[in-house]
ZAPAGU-273992 format. One record per residue (C-alpha): residue in one letter; x negated, y negated, z. Coordinates in steps of 0.05 Angstrom, whole numbers, plus 5000, padded with zeros to 4 digits. Layout:
BEGIN
aXYZ
...
//
This chain:
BEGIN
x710048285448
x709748335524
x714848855521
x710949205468
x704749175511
x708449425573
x711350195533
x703750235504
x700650095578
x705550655596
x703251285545
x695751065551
x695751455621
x697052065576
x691851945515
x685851725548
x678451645522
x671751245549
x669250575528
x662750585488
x662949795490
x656749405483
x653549465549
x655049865609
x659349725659
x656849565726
x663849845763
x662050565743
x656550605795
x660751145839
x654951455870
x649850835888
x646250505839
x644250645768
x637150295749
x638549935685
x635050035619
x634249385573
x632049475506
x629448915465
x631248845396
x623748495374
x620948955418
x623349605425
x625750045360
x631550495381
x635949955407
x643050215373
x642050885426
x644850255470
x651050235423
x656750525366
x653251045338
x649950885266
x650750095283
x643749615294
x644249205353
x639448725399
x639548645470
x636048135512
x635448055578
x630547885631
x623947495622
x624847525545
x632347185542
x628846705586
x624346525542
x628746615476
x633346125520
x635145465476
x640444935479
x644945355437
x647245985425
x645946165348
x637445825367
x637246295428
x638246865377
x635346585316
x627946955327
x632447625323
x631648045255
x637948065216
x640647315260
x639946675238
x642345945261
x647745555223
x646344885257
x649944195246
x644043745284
x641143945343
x646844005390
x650644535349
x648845325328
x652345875311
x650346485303
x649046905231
x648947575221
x646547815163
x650247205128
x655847235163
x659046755214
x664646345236
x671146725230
x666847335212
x663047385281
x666847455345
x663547105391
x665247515459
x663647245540
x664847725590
x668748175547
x674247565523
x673347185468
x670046495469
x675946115443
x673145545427
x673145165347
x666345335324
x670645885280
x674645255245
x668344775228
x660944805222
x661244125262
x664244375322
x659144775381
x660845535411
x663845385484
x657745775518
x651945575563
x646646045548
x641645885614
x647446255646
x647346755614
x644847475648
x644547905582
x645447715513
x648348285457
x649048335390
x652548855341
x650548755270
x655548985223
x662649105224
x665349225300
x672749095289
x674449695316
x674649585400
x673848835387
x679648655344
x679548465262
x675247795266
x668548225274
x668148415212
x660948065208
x658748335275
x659148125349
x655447705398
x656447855473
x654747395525
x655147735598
x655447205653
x657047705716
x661547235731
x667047695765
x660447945815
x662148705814
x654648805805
x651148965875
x643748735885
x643749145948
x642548465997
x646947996027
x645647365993
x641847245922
x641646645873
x636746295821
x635545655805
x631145445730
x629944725711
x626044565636
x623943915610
x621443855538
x614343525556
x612743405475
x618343045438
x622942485443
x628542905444
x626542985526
x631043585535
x632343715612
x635744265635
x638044525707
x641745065718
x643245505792
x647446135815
x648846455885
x651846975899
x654747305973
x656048065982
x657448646014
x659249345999
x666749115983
x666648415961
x663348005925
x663047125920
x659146775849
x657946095849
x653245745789
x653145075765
x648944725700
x647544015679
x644043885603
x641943275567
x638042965514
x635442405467
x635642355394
x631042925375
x624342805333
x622743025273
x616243005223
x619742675164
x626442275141
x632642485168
x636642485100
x633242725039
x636442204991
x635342514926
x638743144949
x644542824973
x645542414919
x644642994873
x649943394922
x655142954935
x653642374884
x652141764923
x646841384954
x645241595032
x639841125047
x643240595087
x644341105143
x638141465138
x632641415200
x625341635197
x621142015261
x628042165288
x636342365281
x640141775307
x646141945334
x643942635366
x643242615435
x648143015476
x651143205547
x653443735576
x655644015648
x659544535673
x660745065741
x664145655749
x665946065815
x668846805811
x670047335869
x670948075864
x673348675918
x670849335901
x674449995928
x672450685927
x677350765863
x678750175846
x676649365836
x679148755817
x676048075817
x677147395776
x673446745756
x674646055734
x670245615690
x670144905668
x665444665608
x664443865589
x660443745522
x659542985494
x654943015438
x653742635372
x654142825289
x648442495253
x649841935204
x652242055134
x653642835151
x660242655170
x662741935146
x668141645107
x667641125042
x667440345074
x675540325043
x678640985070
x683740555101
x681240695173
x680140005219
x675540165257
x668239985263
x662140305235
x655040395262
x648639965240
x648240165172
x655440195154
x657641005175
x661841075229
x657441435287
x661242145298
x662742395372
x664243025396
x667442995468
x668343755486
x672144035549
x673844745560
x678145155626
x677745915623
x680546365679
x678547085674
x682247745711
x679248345712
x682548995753
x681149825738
x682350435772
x678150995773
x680651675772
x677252295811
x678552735752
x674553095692
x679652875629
x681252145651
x675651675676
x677550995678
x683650485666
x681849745660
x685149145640
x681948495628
x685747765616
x682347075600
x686446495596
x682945945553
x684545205545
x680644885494
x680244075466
x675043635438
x677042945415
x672242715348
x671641945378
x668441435313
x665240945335
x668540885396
x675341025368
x679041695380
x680441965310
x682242765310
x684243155368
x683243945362
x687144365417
x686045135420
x689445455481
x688746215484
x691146745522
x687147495515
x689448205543
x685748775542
x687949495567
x683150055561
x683450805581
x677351195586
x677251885583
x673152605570
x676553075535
x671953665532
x664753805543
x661253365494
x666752945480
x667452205511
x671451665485
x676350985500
x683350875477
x686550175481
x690549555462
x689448805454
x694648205455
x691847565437
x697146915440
x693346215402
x697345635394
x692645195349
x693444415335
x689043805303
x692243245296
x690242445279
x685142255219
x682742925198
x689143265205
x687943775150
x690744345194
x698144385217
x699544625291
x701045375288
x702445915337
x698246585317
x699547255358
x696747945354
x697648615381
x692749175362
x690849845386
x684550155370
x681550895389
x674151105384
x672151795398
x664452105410
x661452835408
x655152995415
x652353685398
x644953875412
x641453375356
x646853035325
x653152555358
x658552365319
x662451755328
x669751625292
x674951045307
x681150695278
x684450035295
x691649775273
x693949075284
x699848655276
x698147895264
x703147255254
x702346635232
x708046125251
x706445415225
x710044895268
x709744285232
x708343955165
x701843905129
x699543145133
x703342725067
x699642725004
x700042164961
x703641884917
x708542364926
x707342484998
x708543264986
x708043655050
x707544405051
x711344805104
x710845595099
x715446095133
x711746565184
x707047035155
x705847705174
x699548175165
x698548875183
x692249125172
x687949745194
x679849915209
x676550525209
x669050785219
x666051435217
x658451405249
x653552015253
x646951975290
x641052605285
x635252625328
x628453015330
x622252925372
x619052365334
x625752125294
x632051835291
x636851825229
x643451545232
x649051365181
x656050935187
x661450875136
x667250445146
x673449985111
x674649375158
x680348855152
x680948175163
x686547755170
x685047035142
x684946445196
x689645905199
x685345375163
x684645895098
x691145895093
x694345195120
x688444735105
x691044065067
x687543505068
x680943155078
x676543535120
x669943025131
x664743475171
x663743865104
x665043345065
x670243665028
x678343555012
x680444265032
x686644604998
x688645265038
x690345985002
x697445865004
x698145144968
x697945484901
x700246204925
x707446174895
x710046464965
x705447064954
x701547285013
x693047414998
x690748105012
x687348145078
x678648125055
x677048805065
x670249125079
x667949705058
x660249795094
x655250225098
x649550225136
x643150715146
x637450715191
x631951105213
x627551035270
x620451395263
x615551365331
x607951535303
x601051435319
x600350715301
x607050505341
x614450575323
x618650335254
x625350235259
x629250105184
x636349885164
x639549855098
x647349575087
x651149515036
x658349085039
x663149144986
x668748614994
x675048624968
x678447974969
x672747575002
x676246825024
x670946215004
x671645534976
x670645364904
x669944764884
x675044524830
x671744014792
x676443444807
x676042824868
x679942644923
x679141894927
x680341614997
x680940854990
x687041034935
x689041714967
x689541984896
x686742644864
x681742434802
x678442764744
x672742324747
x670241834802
x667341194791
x663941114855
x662441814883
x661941534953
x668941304962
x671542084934
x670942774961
x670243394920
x676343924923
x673944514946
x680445074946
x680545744989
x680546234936
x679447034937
x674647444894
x670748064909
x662848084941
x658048444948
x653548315010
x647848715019
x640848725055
x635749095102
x631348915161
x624449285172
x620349245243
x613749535269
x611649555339
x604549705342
x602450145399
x599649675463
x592349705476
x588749525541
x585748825528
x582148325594
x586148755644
x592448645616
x596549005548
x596248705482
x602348825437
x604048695365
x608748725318
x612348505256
x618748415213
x622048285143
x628648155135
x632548105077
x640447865058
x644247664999
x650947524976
x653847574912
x660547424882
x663247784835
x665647464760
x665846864800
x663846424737
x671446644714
x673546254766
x670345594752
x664245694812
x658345704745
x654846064803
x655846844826
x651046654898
x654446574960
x653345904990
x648645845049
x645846535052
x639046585096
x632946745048
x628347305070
x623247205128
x616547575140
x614147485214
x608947745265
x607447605339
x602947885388
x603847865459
x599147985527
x602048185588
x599848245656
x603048335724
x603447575734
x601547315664
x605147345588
x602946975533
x607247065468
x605746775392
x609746935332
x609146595266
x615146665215
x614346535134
x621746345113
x621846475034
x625145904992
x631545874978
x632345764901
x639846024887
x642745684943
x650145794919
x654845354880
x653844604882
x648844714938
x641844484936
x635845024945
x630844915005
x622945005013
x619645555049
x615845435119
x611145735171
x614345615233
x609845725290
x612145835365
x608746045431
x610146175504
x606446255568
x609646535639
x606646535701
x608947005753
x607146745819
x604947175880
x606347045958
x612446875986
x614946525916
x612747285879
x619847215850
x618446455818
x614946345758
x612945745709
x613445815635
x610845355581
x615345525512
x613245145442
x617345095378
x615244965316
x607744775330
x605344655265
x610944115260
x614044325202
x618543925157
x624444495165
x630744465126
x635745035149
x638745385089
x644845595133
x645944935153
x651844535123
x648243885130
x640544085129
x640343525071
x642243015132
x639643315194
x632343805190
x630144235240
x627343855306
x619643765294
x614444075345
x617144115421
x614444385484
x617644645542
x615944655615
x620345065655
x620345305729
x623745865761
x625746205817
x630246795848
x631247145909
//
């Protein structure tokens, strides 16, 4: 493969074409500085001008990521149209797009993928600090094309400025933000600072974070029994706690330092990055029957109590040349090096051990070809080797490389740009091991290498007039299942689940990639009373990978496959990784009201809708009873208003999130909610004019809230009313 990168490295000199990546790059600042432009997805209609043409897309950065900021990624991005938060108890969320997450979503820092195993279970948390953050970015919809076959869902982007190739035009600048939650047990408190040291050529980053809580509060019981017992067929109530999660509290620290040298055509720089996360899995979300034949001891009620002890290395290189030409513009290669454990520690006993370790090239060549014409050519190498091994050891260790190259061209032509691009990749799967025994013939599967070759393309067109914007984009996108689709054997106790991979049954055929074929329209319309931006997709799958469940039991205590269980709580349903075409389809509306003058300051408002569903097709051939796709977002309706001044802003948005009454096969529905939240920032004047204090408030109305997205929002609701003081400062 290294070879292979090497000869492609070599002809890119020749094909060139420019990056149209999700944000701008600070390194092409030849001439000086370039004032930035943020837009704000809430806020500001328009926001995909910032990206692929015909693709929606949020930005945040500034005072409102501040304020958006939460203890994990998917809740910092939750408030966003079209995103929602797949939590597993406070200390965990990932991020939905329009239904879509996990292996669908790439979740991208500083260009690299995160790396992490928030892509393999709902239990396990995305290796990102989001306080850290500089400028959060999201492409909704299929963006496999420059960021490799996994996006087929979308992309979040977390820019850290790690590698300090940004100037701030002074010799010295840093921040430093502290929050406590002030209003729940939970007690969230937060510290997080950077520095930075620079001159013309170089550049030094230093930042450093520390975050901890309690066991959050809620309004109401943790577990609902009847629904788990109606779910998963057993009585919950010995584990259950009322007022609060036990078990939920959480840790985490971590630093980073990075330097950069910038030359008149060229830079380089590089960073390094150490994360620690120790947090806990609420009770009865993830437990075990009393006579799974495990020794250890159990909490209080009788559940073992579930620990997640997370540490993560990352080293980042980042190098480009900048040629003094009209056809070629700019070469860049970027490498992250990723090393990636948790250990799942029960009750004080280590139990599984998950290793990811990761190693990420990108080349890129930028280039113009003609007048109107811009574009990027490049390739991607990605090496995994993938292991978890001890009492969840449903996945064998496997190596999984992958070489792609993609190219994305742009012309623009008075009114209307035009966007087209194409991505090949070559992906295998070597399994290096057994699958874990199965009794009571203690099969074990082991599958020869697999291979996949599969291919993205996307044509975009964007037309523009004084007052609107229409844009269209049409593509296919394929994805190459992930090692636990295909490898997973055995019981797999976050989901409560005994998981059988695509190839257990397969007769050595190999699935069909899933394959999307999208397409999305929007218009944007600026008017009298504001601005109304409107999307519509529509995502026809072929081959869509989800679990059915099979009707039979895995009991534990026997380690036996049954037709019927006579106590449900010592058995697991079998839930197989099985293929079937979707269709996955949806819209999101929003209005931004035009600002009037109100108490010497500007009074804002606006308002969305946003809408998803899922839908598989013939799927009661296949034994499901239900065509819905499990854990699909219901539609939300919300409004906010905000008042601005030069020192003050004072935010309030209410959200009405619709009941979810086809909640998917052998999944429960969930009620609807008004969820209420509020901010207030203070600027402050003087020699502290850059410092400010901020009061933030979730869920006000202290709302009973269970998460439809949520694998375990029958164990673990949504934390009940909070409120955040905060305090910062930057010079």
């Amino acid at each position: 493969m290294l070879k292979a990168f090497r000869q492609v490295a070599g002809w890119l000199v020749v094909l060139a074409i420019p990056q149209p990546g999700l944000a701008e790059d600070p390194k092409d600042k030849e001439h000086g500085e370039i004032e930035e432009v943020t837009v704000s997805g809430q806020k500001e209609p328009g926001a995909h001008d910032q990206f692929r043409t015909g693709q929606s897309g949020v930005i945040l950065a500034g005072d409102e990521l501040r304020l958006e900021i939460s203890n994990t990624l998917g809740e910092t991005l939750a408030s966003q149209p079209g995103v929602h938060n797949a939590t597993f108890g406070p200390s965990v969320g990932l991020p939905v797009l329009r239904g879509l997450s996990g292996v669908r979503v790439r979740i991208i820092e500083d260009g690299i993928g995160s790396w992490d195993a928030s892509s393999l279970s709902p239990d396990h948390a995305v290796a990102i600090e989001p306080i850290l953050a500089e400028r959060i970015e999201v492409l909704q919809g299929a963006s496999s094309i420059e960021f490799g076959n996994a996006a087929v869902g979308g992309v979040v982007h977390v820019d850290t400025q790690r590698i300090p190739f940004t100037k701030a035009g002074q010799s010295h600048s840093g921040a430093i933000e502290w929050r406590k939650e002030i209003i729940n047990d939970h007690a969230q408190t937060t510290t997080a600072a950077k520095f930075n040291i620079e001159n013309q050529r170089f550049g030094f980053h230093i930042d450093a974070y520390n975050r901890n809580h309690d066991d959050v509060e809620i309004p109401g019981c943790a577990i609902d029994v009847a629904q788990v017992n109606r779910q998963f067929g057993f009585n919950a109530s010995q584990s259950n706690t009322c007022g609060y999660i036990a078990n939920s509290d959480a840790e985490a620290k971590g630093y980073s330092i990075g330097a950069a040298l910038t030359e008149e055509h060229w830079y380089i720089g590089a960073s390094a990055r150490n994360m620690k996360y120790d947090y806990g899995i609420p009770p009865g979300s993830h437990t075990e029957p009393r006579d799974s034949g495990h020794s250890h001891g159990g909490s209080e009620g009788g559940d073992p109590l579930i620990r997640i002890d997370l540490e993560q290395q990352r080293y980042d290189f980042r190098a480009g040349y900048r040629f003094q030409q009209d056809v070629l513009h700019q070469l860049e290669l970027q490498i992250a090096t990723v090393d990636y454990e948790h250990f799942e520690f029960e009750s004080g006993f280590s139990g599984t051990h998950f290793v990811n370790d990761v190693t990420e090239a990108k080349l890129s060549l930028e280039h113009n070809l003609a007048a109107g014409f811009e574009g990027v050519i490049g390739i991607q190498a990605i090496d995994r080797y993938f292991s978890s091994t001890g009492d969840e050891n449903f996945v064998p260790p496997s190596d999984v490389t992958s070489f792609g190259i993609y190219l994305v061209e742009k012309w623009q032509r008075g009114a209307w740009t035009f966007q087209a691009g194409g991505r090949f990749d070559i992906t295998e799967i070597r399994q290096l091991q057994l699958t874990a025994p199965l009794r009571p013939d203690n099969y074990q599967l082991m599958h020869a290498p697999i291979e996949y070759k599969t291919s993205s393309f996307q044509l975009g067109v964007d037309y523009g007039l004084e007052h609107h914007q229409w844009f269209a984009a049409l593509g296919r996108h394929q994805r190459t299942p992930d090692v636990h689709e295909f490898l997973s054997l055995g019981p797999h106790l976050a989901t409560r689940s005994f998981d059988l991979g695509l190839l257990l049954r397969s007769d050595g055929n190999i699935p069909d990639p899933e394959q999307f074929n999208t397409l999305e329209l929007g218009w944007d319309w600026s008017h009298g009373l504001g601005s109304t931006q409107i999307r519509l997709f529509r995502s026809e799958v072929d081959g869509f990978i989800y679990q059915n469940n099979t009707g039979i039991f895995y009991d534990l205590a026997e380690q036996l496959f049954r037709i019927n269980c006579v106590r449900l709580a010592e058995c697991l349903p079998v839930y197989e990784y099985q293929q079937n075409d979707a269709v996955i389809q949806g819209g999101e509306v929003q209005w931004l009201w035009p600002g009037v003058s109100v108490a010497r300051g500007t009074l804002q408002v606006d308002w969305f809708v946003d809408y998803v569903e899922g839908n598989l097709e013939d799927a009661g051939d296949s034994g499901t009873g239900n065509e819905d796709i499990p854990r699909m977002p219901p539609w939300r309706l919300g409004a906010g208003a905000e008042w601005s001044s030069m020192q003050w802003l004072f935010d309030i948005t209410a959200t009405y999130v619709a009941a979810l009454n086809n909640p998917g096969a052998f999944e429960t529905e969930t009620d609807s909610y008004l969820e209420v939240n509020a901010s207030l920032h203070y600027r402050l004047t003087g020699r502290l004019e850059n410092a400010s204090v901020f009061l933030k408030g979730k869920n006000l109305s202290d709302q009973e809230i269970h998460n439809a997205t949520s694998f375990i929002r029958n164990f673990a609701p949504e934390p009940g009313r909070s409120l955040e003081l905060g305090l910062s400062w930057e010079w």
